[in-house]
BAZA-211289 format. One record per residue: residue in three letters; residue number from 1; x, y, z of N, C-alpha, C in turn. Coordinates in Angstrom, 1 decimal. Example, Ala and Ser with C-alpha at 12.3 -4.5 7.8 and 13.67 -1.06 7.14 Angstrom:
<aa->ALA; i->1; n.east->13.2; n.north->-5.7; n.up->7.8; ca.east->12.3; ca.north->-4.5; ca.up->7.8; c.east->13.2; c.north->-3.3; c.up->7.8>
<aa->SER; i->2; n.east->12.8; n.north->-2.2; n.up->7.1; ca.east->13.7; ca.north->-1.1; ca.up->7.1; c.east->12.9; c.north->0.0; c.up->7.9>
//
This chain:
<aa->UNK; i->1; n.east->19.9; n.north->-87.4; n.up->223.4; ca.east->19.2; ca.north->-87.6; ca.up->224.6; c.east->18.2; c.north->-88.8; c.up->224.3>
<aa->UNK; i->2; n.east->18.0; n.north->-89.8; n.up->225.9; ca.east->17.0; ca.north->-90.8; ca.up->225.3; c.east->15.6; c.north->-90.5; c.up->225.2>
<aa->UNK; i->3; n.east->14.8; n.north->-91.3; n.up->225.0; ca.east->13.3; ca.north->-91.0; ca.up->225.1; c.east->12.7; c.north->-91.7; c.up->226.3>
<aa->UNK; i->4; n.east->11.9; n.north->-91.2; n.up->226.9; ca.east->11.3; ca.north->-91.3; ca.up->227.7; c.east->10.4; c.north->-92.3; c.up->227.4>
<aa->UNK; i->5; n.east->10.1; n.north->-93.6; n.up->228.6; ca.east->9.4; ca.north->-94.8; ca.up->228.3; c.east->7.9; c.north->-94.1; c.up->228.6>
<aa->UNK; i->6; n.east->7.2; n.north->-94.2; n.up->227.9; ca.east->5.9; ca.north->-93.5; ca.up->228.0; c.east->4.5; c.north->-94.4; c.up->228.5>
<aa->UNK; i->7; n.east->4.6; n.north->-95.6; n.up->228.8; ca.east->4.1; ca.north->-96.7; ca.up->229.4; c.east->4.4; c.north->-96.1; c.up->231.4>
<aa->UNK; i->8; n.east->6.0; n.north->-95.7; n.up->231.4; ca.east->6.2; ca.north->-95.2; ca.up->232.6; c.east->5.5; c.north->-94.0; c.up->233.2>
<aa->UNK; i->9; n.east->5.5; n.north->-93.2; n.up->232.3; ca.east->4.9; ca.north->-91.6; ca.up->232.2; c.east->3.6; c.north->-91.8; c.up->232.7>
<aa->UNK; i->10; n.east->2.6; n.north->-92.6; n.up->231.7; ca.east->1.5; ca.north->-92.8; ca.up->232.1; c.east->1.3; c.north->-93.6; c.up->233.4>
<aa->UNK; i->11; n.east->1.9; n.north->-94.6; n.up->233.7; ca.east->1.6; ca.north->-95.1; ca.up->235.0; c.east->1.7; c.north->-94.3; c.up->236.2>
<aa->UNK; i->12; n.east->3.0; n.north->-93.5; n.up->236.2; ca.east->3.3; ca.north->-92.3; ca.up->236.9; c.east->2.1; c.north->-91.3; c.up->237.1>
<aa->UNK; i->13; n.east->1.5; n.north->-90.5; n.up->235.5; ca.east->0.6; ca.north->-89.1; ca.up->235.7; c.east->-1.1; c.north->-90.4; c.up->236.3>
<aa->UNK; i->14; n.east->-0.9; n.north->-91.7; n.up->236.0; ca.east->-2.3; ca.north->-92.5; ca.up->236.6; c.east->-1.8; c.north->-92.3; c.up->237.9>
<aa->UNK; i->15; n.east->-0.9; n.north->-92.2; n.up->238.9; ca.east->-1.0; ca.north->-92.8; ca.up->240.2; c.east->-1.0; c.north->-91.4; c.up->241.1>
<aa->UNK; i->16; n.east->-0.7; n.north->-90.3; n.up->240.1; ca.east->-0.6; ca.north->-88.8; ca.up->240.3; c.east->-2.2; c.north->-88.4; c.up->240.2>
<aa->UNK; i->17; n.east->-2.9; n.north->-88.7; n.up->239.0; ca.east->-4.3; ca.north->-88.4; ca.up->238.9; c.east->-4.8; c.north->-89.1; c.up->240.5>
<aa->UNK; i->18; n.east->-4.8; n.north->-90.4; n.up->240.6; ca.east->-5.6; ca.north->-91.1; ca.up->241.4; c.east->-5.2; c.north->-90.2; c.up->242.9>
<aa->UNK; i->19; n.east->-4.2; n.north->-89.9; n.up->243.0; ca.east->-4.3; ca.north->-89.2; ca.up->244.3; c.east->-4.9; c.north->-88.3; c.up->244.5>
<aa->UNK; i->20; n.east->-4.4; n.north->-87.3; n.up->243.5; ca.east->-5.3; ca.north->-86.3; ca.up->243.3; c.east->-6.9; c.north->-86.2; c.up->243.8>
<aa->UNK; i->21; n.east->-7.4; n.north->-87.7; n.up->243.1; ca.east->-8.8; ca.north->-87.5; ca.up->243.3; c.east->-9.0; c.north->-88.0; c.up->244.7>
<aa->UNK; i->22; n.east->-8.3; n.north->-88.5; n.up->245.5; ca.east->-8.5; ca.north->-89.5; ca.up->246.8; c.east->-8.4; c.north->-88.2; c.up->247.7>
<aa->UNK; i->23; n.east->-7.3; n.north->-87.0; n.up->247.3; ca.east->-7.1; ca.north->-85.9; ca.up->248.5; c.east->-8.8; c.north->-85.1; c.up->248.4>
<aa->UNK; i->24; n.east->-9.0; n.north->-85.0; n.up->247.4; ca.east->-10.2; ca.north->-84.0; ca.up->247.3; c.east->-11.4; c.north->-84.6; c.up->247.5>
<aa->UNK; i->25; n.east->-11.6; n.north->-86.0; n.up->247.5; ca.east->-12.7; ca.north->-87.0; ca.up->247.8; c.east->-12.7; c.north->-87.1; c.up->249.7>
<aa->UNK; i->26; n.east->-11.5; n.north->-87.0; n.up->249.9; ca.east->-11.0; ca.north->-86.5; ca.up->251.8; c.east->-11.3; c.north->-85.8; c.up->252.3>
<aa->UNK; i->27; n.east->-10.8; n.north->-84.7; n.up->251.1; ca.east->-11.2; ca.north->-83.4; ca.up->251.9; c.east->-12.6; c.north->-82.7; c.up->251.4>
<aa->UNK; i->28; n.east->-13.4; n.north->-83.4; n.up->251.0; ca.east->-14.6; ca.north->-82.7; ca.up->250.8; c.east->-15.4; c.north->-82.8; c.up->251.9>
<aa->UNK; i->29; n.east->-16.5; n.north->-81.6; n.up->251.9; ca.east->-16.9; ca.north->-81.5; ca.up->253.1; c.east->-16.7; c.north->-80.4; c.up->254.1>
<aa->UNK; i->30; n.east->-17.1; n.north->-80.9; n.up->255.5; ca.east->-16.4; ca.north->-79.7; ca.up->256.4; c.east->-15.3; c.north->-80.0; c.up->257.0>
<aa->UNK; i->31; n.east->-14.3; n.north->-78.9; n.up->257.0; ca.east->-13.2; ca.north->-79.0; ca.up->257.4; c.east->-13.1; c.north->-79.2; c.up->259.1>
<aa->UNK; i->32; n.east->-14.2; n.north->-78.9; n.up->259.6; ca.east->-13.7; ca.north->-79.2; ca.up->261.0; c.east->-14.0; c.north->-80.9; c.up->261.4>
<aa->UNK; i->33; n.east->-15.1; n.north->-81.6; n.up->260.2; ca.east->-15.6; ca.north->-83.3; ca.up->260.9; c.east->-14.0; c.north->-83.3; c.up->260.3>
<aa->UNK; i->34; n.east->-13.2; n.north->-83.1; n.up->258.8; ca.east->-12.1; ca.north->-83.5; ca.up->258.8; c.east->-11.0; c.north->-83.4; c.up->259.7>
<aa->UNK; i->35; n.east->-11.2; n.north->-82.2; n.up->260.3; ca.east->-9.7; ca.north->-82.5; ca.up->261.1; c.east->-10.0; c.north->-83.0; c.up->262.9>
<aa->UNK; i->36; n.east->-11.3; n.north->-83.5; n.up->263.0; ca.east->-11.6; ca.north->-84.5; ca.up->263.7; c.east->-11.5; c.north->-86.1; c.up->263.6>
<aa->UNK; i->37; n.east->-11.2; n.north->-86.1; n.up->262.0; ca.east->-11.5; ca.north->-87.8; ca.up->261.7; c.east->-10.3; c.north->-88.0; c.up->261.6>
<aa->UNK; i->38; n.east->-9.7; n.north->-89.0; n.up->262.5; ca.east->-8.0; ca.north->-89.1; ca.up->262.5; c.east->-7.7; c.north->-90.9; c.up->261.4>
<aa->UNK; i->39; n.east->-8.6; n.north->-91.1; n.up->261.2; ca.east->-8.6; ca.north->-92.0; ca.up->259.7; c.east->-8.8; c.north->-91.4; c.up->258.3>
<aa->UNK; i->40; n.east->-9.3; n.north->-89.9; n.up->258.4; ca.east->-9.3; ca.north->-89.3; ca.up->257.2; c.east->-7.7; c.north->-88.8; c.up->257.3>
<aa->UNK; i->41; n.east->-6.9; n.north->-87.9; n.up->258.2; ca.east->-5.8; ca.north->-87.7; ca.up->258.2; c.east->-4.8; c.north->-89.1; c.up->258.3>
<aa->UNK; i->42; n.east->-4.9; n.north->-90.2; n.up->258.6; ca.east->-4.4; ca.north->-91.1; ca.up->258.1; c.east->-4.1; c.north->-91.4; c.up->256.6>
<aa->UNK; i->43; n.east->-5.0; n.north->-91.5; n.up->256.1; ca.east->-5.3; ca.north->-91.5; ca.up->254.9; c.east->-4.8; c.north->-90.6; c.up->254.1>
<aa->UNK; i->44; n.east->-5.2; n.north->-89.1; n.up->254.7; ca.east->-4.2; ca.north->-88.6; ca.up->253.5; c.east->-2.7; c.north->-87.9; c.up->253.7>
<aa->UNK; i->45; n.east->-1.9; n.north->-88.9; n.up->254.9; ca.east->-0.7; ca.north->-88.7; ca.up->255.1; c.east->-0.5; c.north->-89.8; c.up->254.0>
<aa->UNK; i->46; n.east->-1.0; n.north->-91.3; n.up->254.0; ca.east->-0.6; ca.north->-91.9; ca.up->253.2; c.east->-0.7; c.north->-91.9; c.up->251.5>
<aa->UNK; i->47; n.east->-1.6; n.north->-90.5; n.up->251.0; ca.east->-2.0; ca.north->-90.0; ca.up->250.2; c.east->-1.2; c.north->-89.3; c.up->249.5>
<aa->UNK; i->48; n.east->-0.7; n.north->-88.7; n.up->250.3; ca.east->0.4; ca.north->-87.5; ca.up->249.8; c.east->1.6; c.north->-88.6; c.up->249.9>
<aa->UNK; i->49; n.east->2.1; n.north->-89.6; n.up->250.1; ca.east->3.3; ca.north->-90.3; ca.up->250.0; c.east->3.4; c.north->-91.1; c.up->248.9>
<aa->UNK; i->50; n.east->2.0; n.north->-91.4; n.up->248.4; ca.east->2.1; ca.north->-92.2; ca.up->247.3; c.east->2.0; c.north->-90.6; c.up->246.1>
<aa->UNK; i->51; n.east->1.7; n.north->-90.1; n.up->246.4; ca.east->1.3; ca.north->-88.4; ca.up->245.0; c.east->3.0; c.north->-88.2; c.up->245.1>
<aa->UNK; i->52; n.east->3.7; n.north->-88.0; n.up->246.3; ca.east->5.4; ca.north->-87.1; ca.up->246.1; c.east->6.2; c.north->-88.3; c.up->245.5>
<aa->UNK; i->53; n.east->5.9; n.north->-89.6; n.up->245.7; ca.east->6.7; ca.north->-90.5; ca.up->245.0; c.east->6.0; c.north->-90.7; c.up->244.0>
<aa->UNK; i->54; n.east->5.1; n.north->-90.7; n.up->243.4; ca.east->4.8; ca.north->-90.6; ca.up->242.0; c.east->5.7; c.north->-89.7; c.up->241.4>
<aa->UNK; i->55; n.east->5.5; n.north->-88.6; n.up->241.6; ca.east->5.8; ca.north->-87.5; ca.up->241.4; c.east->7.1; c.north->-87.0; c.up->240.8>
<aa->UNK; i->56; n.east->8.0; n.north->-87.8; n.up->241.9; ca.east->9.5; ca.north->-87.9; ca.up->242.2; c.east->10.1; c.north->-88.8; c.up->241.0>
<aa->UNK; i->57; n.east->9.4; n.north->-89.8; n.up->241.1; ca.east->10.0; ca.north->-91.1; ca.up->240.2; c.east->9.6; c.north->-90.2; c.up->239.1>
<aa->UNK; i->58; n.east->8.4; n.north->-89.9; n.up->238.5; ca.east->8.5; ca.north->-89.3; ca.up->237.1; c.east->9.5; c.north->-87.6; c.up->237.4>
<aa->UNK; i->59; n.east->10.0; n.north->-87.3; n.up->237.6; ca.east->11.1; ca.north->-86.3; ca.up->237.5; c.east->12.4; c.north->-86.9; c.up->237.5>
<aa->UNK; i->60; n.east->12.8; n.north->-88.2; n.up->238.7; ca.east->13.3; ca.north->-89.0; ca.up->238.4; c.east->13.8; c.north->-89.3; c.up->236.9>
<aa->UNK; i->61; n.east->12.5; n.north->-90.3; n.up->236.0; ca.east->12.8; ca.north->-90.8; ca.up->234.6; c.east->12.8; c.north->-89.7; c.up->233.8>
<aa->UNK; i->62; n.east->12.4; n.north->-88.8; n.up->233.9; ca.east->12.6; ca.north->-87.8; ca.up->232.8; c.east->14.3; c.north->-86.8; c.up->233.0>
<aa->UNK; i->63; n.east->14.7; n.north->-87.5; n.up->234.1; ca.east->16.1; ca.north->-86.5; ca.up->234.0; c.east->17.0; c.north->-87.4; c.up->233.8>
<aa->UNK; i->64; n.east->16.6; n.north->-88.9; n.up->234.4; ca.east->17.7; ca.north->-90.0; ca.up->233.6; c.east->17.6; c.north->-89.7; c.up->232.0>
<aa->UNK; i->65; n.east->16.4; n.north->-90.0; n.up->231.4; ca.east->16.3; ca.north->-90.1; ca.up->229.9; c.east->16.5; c.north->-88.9; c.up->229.7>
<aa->UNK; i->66; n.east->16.0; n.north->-87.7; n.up->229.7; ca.east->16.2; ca.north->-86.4; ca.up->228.7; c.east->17.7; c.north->-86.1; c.up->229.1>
<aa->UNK; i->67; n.east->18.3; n.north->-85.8; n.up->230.2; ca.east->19.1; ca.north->-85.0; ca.up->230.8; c.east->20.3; c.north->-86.0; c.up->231.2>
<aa->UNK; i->68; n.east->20.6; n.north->-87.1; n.up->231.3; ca.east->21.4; ca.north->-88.4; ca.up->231.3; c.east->22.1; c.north->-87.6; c.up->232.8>
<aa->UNK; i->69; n.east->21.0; n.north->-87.6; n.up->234.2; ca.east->21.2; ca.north->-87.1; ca.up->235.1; c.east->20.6; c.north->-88.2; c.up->235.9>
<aa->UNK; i->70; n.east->21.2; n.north->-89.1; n.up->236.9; ca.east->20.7; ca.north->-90.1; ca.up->237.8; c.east->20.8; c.north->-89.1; c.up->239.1>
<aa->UNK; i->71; n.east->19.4; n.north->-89.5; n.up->240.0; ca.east->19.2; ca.north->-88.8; ca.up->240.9; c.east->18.7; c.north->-89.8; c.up->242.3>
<aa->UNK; i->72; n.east->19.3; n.north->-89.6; n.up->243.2; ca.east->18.2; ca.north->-90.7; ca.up->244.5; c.east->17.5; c.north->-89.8; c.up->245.3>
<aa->UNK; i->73; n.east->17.4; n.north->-88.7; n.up->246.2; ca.east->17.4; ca.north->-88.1; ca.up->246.5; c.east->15.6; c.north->-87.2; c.up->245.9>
<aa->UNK; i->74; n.east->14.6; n.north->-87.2; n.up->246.4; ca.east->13.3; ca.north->-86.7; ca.up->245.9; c.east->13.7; c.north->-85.1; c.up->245.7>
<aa->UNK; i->75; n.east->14.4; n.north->-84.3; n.up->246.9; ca.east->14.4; ca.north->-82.9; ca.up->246.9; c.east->15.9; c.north->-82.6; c.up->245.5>
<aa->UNK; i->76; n.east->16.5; n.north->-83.4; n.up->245.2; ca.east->17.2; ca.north->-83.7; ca.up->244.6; c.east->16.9; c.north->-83.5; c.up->242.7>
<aa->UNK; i->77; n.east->15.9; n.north->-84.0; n.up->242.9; ca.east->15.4; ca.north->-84.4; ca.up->241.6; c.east->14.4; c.north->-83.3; c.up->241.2>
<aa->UNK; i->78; n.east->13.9; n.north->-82.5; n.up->242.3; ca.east->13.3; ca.north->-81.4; ca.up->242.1; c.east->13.6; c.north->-80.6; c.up->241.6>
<aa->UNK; i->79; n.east->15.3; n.north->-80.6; n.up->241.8; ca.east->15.8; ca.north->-79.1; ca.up->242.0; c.east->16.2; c.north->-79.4; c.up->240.6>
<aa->UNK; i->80; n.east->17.1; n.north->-80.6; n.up->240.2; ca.east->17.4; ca.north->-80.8; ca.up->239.1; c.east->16.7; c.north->-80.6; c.up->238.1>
<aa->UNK; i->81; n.east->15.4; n.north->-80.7; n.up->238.1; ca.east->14.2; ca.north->-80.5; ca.up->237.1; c.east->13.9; c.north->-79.4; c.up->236.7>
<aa->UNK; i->82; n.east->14.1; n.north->-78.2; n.up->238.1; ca.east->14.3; ca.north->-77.0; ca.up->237.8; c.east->15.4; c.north->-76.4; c.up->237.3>
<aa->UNK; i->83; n.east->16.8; n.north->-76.7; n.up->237.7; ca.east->18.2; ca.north->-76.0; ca.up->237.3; c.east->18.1; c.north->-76.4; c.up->235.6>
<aa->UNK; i->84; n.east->17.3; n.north->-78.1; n.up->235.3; ca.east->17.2; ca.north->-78.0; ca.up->233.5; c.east->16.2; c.north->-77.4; c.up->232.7>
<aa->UNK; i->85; n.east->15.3; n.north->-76.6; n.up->233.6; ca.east->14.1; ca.north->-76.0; ca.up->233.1; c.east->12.7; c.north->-77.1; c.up->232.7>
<aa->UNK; i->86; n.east->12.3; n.north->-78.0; n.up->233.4; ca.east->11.7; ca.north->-78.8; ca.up->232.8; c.east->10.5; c.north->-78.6; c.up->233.8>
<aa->UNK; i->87; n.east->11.1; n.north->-78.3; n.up->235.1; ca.east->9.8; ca.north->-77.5; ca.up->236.0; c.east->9.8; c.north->-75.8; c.up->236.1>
<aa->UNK; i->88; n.east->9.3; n.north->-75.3; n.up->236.2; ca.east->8.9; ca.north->-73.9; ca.up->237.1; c.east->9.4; c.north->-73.8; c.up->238.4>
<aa->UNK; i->89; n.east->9.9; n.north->-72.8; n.up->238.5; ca.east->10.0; ca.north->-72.2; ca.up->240.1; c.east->8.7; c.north->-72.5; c.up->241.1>
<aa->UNK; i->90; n.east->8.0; n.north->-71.6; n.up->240.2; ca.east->6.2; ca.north->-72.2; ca.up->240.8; c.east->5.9; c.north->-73.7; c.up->241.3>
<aa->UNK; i->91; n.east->6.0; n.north->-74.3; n.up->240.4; ca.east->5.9; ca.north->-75.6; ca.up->240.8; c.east->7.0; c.north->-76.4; c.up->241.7>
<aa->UNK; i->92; n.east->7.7; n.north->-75.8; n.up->241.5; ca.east->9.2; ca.north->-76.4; ca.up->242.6; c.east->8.4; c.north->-75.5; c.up->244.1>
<aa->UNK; i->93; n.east->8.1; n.north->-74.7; n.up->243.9; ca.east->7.8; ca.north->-74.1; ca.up->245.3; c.east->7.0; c.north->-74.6; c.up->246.0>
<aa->UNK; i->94; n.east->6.0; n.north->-75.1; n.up->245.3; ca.east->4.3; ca.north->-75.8; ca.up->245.6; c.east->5.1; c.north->-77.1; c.up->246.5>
<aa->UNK; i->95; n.east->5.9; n.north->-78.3; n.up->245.7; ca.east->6.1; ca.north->-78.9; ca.up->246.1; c.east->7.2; c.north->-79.4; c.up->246.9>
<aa->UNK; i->96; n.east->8.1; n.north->-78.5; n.up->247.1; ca.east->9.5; ca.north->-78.4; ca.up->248.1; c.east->8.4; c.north->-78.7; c.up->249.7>
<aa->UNK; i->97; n.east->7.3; n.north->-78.2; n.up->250.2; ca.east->6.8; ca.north->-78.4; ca.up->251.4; c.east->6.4; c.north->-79.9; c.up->251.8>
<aa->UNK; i->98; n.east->5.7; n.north->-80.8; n.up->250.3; ca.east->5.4; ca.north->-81.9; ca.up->250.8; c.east->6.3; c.north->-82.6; c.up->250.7>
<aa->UNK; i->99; n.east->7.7; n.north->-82.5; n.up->250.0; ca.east->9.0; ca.north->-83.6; ca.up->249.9; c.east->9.7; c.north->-83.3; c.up->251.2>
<aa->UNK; i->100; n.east->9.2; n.north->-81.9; n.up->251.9; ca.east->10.0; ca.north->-82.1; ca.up->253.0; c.east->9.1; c.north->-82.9; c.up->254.3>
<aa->UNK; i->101; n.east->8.1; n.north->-82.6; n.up->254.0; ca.east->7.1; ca.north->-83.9; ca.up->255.1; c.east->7.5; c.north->-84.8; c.up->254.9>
<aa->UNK; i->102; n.east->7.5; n.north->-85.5; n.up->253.5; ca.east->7.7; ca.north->-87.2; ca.up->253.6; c.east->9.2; c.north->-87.2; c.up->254.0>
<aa->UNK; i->103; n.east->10.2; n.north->-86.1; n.up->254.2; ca.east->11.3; ca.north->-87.0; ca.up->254.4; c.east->11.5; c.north->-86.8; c.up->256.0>
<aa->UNK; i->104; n.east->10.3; n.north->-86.2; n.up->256.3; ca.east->10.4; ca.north->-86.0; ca.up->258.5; c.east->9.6; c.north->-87.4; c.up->258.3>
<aa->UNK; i->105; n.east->9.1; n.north->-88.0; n.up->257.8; ca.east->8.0; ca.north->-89.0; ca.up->257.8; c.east->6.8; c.north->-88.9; c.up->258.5>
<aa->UNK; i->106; n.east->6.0; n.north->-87.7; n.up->258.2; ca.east->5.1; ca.north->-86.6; ca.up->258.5; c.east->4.8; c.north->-86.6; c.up->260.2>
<aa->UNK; i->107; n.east->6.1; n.north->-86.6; n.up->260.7; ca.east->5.8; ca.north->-86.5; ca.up->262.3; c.east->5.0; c.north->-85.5; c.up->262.4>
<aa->UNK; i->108; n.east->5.4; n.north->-84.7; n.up->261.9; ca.east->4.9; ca.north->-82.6; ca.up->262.4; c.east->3.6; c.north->-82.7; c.up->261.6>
<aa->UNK; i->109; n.east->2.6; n.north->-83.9; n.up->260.7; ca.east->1.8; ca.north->-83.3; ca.up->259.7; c.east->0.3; c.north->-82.7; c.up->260.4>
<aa->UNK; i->110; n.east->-0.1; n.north->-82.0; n.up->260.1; ca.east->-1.8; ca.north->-82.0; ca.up->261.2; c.east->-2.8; c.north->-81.6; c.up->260.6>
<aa->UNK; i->111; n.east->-4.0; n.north->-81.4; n.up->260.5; ca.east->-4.8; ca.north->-81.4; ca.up->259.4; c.east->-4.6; c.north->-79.9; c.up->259.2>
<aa->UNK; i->112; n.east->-4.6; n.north->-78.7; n.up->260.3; ca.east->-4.1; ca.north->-77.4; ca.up->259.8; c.east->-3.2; c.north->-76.7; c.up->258.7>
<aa->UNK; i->113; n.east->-1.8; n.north->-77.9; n.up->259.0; ca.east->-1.2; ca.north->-77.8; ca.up->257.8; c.east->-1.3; c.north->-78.2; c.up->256.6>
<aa->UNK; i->114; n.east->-2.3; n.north->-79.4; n.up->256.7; ca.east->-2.7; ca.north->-79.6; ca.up->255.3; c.east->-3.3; c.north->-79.0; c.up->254.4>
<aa->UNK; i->115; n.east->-4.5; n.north->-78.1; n.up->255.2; ca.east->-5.1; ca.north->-77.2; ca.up->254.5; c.east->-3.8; c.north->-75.9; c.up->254.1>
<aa->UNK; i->116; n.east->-2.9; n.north->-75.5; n.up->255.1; ca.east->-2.4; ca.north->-74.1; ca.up->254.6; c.east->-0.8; c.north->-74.8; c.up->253.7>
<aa->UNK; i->117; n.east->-0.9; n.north->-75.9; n.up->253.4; ca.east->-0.6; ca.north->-76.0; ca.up->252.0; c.east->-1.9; c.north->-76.0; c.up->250.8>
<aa->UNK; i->118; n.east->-2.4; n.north->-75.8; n.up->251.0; ca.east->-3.6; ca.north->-75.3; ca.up->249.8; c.east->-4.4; c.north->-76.4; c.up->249.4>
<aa->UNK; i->119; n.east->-3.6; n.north->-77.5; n.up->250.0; ca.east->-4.2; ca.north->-78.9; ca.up->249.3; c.east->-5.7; c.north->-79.1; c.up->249.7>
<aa->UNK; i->120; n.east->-6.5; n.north->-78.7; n.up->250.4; ca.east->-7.8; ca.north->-78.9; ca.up->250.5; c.east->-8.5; c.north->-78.3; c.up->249.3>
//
C-alpha cells in the first residue's frame, strides 16, 4: 500500500480545524439573534461546504493511497472508508446528513436544522 502525502493530510485536518472554529465562532451566542441573522446562516452554509469537502478529499487520499481505491462520489468515499474500517459507523452516521445537504446544494438547509444536527 502507498503512503499517504502528509503535506496533504495536514492541509486537509488545517481546512477541517478552521471550519470547525468559524461554525462555533457563528454559532456562539443566542440561538434565536442566530437564526435571525441570514448572513450568519449564509455563512455557515458556505462553512459546512468547505468542512464536507475537506473532509471528503482527505477520505478521498487516504483510500487512493492506503486502499488503491479511487472514488468521485463524497457519499461514496464515506462509505468506502467505512466498508475498509478506517472510519466508525459513528462517524459515518454524524456525517452521512451534511454530505447529503451539500449534494441538494442546501436548498432545504435552515438554521433549525442546523442546530438538530448538533452542530451548534
Amino acid at each position: 500500500m502507498g503512503s499517504v502525502d502528509k503535506e496533504k493530510v495536514w492541509q486537509y485536518e488545517a481546512e477541517i480545524k478552521e471550519a470547525q472554529h468559524v461554525l462555533a465562532e457563528i454559532t456562539a451566542g443566542d440561538s434565536e439573534d442566530f437564526i435571525r441573522d441570514s448572513m450568519k446562516i449564509r455563512a455557515i452554509k458556505y462553512t459546512l461546504i468547505v468542512l464536507v469537502e475537506a473532509t471528503c478529499n482527505l477520505c478521498r487520499h487516504i483510500l487512493t493511497k492506503k486502499a488503491h481505491i479511487v472514488v468521485e462520489e463524497y457519499m461514496e468515499a464515506l462509505l468506502k472508508m467505512q466498508e475498509k474500517g478506517f472510519l466508525s459507523e459513528e462517524i459515518t452516521s454524524l456525517l452521512t446528513p451534511l454530505i447529503n445537504l451539500i449534494g441538494r446544494r442546501f436548498t432545504q438547509i435552515t438554521a433549525d436544522n442546523y442546530f438538530l444536527f448538533g452542530l451548534s
